[in-house]
MARLUM-928630 format. One record per residue (C-alpha): residue number from 1; chain; z, x, y. Coordinates in steps of 0.1 Angstrom, whole numbers, plus 2048, in hexadecimal, padded with zeros to 3 digits. Layout:
N
@num NUM chaine A zz Z xx X yy Y
...
// end
This chain:
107
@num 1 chaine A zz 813 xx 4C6 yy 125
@num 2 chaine A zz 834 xx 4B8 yy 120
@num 3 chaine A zz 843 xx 4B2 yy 0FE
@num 4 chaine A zz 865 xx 4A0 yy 0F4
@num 5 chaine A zz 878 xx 49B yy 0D5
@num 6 chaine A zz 87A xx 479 yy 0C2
@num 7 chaine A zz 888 xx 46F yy 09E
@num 8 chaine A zz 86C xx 471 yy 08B
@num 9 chaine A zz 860 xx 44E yy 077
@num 10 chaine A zz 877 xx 43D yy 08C
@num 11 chaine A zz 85C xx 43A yy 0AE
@num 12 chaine A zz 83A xx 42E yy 0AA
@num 13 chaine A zz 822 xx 431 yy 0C8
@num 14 chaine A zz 825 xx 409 yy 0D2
@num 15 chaine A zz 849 xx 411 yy 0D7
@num 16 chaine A zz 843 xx 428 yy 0F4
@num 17 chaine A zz 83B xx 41F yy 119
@num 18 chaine A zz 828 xx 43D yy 129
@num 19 chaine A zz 823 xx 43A yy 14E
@num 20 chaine A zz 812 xx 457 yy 163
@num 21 chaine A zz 808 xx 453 yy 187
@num 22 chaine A zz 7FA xx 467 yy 1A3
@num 23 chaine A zz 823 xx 47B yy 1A7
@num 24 chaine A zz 835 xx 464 yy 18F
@num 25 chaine A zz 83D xx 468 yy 167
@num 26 chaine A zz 84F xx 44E yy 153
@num 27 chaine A zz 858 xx 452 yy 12E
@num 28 chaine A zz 86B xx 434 yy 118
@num 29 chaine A zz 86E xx 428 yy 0FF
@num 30 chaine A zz 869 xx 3FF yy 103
@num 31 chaine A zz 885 xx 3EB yy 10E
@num 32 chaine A zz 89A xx 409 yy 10F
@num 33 chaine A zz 8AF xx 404 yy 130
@num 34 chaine A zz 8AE xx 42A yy 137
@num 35 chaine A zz 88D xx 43B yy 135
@num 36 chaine A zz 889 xx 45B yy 126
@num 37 chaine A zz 87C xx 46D yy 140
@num 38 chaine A zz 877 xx 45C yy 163
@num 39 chaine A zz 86D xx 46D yy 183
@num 40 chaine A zz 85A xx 480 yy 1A0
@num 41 chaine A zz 83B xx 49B yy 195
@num 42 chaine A zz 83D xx 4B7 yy 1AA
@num 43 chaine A zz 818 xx 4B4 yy 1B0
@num 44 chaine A zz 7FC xx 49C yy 1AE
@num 45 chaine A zz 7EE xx 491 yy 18B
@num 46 chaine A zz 7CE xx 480 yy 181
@num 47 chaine A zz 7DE xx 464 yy 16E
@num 48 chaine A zz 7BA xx 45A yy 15E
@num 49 chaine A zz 7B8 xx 479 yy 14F
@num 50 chaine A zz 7DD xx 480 yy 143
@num 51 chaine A zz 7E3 xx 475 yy 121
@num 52 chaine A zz 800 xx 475 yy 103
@num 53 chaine A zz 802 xx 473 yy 0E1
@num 54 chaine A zz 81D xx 470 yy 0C4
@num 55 chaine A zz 81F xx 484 yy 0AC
@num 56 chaine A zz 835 xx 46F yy 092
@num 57 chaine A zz 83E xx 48F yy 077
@num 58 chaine A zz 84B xx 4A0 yy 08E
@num 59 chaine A zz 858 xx 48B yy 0A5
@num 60 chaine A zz 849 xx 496 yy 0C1
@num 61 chaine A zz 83A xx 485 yy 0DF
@num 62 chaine A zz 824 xx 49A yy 0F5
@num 63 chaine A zz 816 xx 490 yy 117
@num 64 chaine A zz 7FF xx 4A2 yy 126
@num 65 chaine A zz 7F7 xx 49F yy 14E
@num 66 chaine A zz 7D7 xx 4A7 yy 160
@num 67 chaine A zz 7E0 xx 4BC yy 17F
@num 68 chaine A zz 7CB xx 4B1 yy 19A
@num 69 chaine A zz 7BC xx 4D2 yy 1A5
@num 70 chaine A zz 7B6 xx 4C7 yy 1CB
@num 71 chaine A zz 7DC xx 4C8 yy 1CC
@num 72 chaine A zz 7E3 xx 4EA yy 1BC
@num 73 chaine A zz 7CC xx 504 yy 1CD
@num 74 chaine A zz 7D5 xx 527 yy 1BB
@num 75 chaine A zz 7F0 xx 51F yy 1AD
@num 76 chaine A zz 7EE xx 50D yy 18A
@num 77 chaine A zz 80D xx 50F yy 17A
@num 78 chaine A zz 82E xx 4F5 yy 184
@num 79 chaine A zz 852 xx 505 yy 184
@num 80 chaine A zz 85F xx 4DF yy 17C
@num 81 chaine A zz 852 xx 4C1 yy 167
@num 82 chaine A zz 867 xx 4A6 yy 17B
@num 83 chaine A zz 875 xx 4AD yy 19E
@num 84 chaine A zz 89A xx 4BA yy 1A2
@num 85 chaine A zz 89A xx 4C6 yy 17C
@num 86 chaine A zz 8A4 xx 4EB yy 17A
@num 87 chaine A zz 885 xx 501 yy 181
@num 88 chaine A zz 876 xx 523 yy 170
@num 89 chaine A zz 864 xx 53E yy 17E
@num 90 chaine A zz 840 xx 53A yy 181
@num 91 chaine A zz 838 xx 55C yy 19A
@num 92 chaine A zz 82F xx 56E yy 17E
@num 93 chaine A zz 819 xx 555 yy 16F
@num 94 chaine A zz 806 xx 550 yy 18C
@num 95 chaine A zz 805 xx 576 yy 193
@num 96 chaine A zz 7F2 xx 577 yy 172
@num 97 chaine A zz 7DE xx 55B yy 177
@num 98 chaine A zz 7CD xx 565 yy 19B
@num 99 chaine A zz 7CE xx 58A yy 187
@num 100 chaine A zz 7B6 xx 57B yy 169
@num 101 chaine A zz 7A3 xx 565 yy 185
@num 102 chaine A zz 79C xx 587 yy 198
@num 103 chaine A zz 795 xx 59C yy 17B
@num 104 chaine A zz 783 xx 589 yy 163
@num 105 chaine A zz 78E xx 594 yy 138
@num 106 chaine A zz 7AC xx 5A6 yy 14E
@num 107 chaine A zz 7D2 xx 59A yy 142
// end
């Protein structure tokens, strides 16, 4: 799940163009020449079963991506959103993942 900033009151939901494919992610705002956030996943999605919603108060849009788990094996957690963006370190997660998966109630 991926959230993002937006002036609140000022963006209603039909004013937002939300494309997720397969390895792709678009987010813009409609007509905008620039999207908000455009480019490769790092690993396949379902697209049917990824959704997004606004929250308006806050100003907050939040999309939320179904990993496809055929194309992640044992390791569930992504070190980027969008490829080339600056990574984190996900070792540890998955160190305490395949721990909790070996020793169930354990971590």
């Amino acid at each position: 799940s991926a959230s993002s900033s937006l002036a609140p009151d000022a963006v209603r939901a039909k004013h937002i163009d939300v494309d997720v494919s397969k390895r792709h992610l678009r987010v813009a705002l409609r007509g905008a020449a620039v999207a908000h956030v455009d480019g490769a996943l790092p690993h396949d999605v379902r697209a049917s079963g990824s959704t997004w919603t606004l929250d308006r108060d806050a100003g907050v849009l939040e999309v939320t991506l179904e990993k496809d788990p055929a194309a992640h094996g044992k390791r569930p957690y992504w070190d980027v959103l969008i490829v080339g963006d600056a990574g984190v370190d996900v070792n540890y997660l998955n160190e305490r993942h395949e721990h909790r998966r070996l020793r169930p109630g354990a971590g």
